[in-house]
C-alpha positions as CSV (number, residue, x, y, z in Angstrom):
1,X,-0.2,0.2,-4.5
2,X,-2.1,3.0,-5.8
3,X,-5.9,3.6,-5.6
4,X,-7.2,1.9,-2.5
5,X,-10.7,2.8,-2.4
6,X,-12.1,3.2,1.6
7,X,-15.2,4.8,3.2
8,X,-14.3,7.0,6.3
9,X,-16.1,8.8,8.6
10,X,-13.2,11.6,8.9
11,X,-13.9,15.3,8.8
12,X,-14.1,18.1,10.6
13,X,-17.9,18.6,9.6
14,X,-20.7,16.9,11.4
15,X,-21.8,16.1,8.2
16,X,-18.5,14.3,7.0
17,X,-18.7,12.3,10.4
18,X,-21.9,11.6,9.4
19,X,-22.6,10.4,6.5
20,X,-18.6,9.2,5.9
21,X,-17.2,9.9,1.7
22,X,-14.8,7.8,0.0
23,X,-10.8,8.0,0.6
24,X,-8.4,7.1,-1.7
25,X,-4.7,5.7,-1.0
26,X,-1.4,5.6,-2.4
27,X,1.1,3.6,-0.9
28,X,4.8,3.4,-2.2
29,X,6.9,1.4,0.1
30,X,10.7,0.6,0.2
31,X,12.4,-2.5,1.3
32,X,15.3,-4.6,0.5
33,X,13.7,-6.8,-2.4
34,X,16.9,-9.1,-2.9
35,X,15.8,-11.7,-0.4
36,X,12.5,-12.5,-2.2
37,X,14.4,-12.3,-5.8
38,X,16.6,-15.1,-4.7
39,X,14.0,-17.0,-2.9
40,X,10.8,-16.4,-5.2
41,X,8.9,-16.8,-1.6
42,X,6.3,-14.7,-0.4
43,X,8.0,-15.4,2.9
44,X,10.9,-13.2,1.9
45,X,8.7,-10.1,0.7
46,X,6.3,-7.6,1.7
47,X,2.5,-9.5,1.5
48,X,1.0,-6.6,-0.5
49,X,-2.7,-8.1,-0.2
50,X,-2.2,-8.1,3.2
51,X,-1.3,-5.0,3.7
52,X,-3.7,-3.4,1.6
53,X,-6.4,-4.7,3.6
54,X,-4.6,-3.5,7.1
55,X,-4.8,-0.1,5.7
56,X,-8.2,-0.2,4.7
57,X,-9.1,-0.8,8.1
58,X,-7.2,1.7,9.4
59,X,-9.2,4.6,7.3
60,X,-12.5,3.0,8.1
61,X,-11.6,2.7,11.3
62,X,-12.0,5.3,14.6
63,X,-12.7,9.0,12.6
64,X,-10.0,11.9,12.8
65,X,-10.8,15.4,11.8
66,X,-7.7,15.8,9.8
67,X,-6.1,14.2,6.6
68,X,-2.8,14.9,7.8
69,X,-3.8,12.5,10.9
70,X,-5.4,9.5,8.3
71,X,-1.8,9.7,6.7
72,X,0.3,9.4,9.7
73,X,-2.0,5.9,10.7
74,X,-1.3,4.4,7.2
75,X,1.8,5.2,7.7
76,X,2.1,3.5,10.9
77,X,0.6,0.6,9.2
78,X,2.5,0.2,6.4
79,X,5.6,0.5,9.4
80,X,4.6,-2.4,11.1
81,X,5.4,-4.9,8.6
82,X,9.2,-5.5,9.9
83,X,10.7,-5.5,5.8
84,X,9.4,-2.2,5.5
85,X,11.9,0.7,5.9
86,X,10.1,3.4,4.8
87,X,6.9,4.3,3.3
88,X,4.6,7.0,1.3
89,X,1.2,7.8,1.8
90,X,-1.1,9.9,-0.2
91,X,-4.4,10.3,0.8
92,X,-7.0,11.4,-1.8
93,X,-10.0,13.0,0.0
94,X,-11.9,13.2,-3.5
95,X,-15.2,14.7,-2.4
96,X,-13.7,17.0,0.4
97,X,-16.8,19.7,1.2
98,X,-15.0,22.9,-0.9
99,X,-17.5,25.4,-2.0
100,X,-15.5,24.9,-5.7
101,X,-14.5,22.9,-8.8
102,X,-11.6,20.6,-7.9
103,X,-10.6,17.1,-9.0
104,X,-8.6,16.1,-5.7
105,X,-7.5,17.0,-2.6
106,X,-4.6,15.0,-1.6
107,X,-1.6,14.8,1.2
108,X,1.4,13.2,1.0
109,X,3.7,12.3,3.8
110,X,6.9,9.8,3.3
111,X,7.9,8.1,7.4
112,X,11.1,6.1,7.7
113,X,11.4,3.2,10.5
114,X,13.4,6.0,12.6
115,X,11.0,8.2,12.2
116,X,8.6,5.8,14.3
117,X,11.0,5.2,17.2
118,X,10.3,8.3,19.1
């Protein structure tokens, strides 16, 4: 799922808490899809609509200062659905605050299930 459009009130700046700027997400998930290819039943497969909307509210939820903080909750997210085994988040912070001509900043972090159980 790529390009989730949210509005977040994350920043370090007073001005980025504030008046919020838009976030951008990319989500690549992995999960055994063989049960839901035998079944054709959502039942059997990750609900990507509904997931998409969890993470939304996760970025335009309770602001963080740091990106690298956004990513590990959508992570967390995306780790909560029980198929998922492991996922990778990219957030876009588009119209980050740098005195400079940039098309994107972006992080990407990839958690497993394991990675969660500490």
């Amino acid at each position: 799922m790529t390009g989730i459009e949210c509005f977040g009130h994350h920043g370090v700046f007073a001005h980025e808490r504030e008046q919020g700027q838009r976030f951008v997400i990319d989500l690549v998930i992995g999960f055994d899809t063989a049960p839901a290819a035998a079944s054709d039943d959502l039942h059997d497969t990750v609900d990507y609509g509904s997931l998409v909307l969890a993470v939304k509210d996760a970025v335009e939820r309770d602001p963080v200062d740091l990106v690298e903080t956004l990513a590990e909750r959508v992570t967390g997210v995306c780790l909560t659905v029980p198929r998922v085994e492991w996922a990778r988040v990219t957030v876009h912070k588009p119209d980050a605050p740098i005195p400079a001509t940039f098309h994107d900043v972006a992080l990407t972090i990839c958690r497993t299930r394991e990675d969660r159980r500490d």
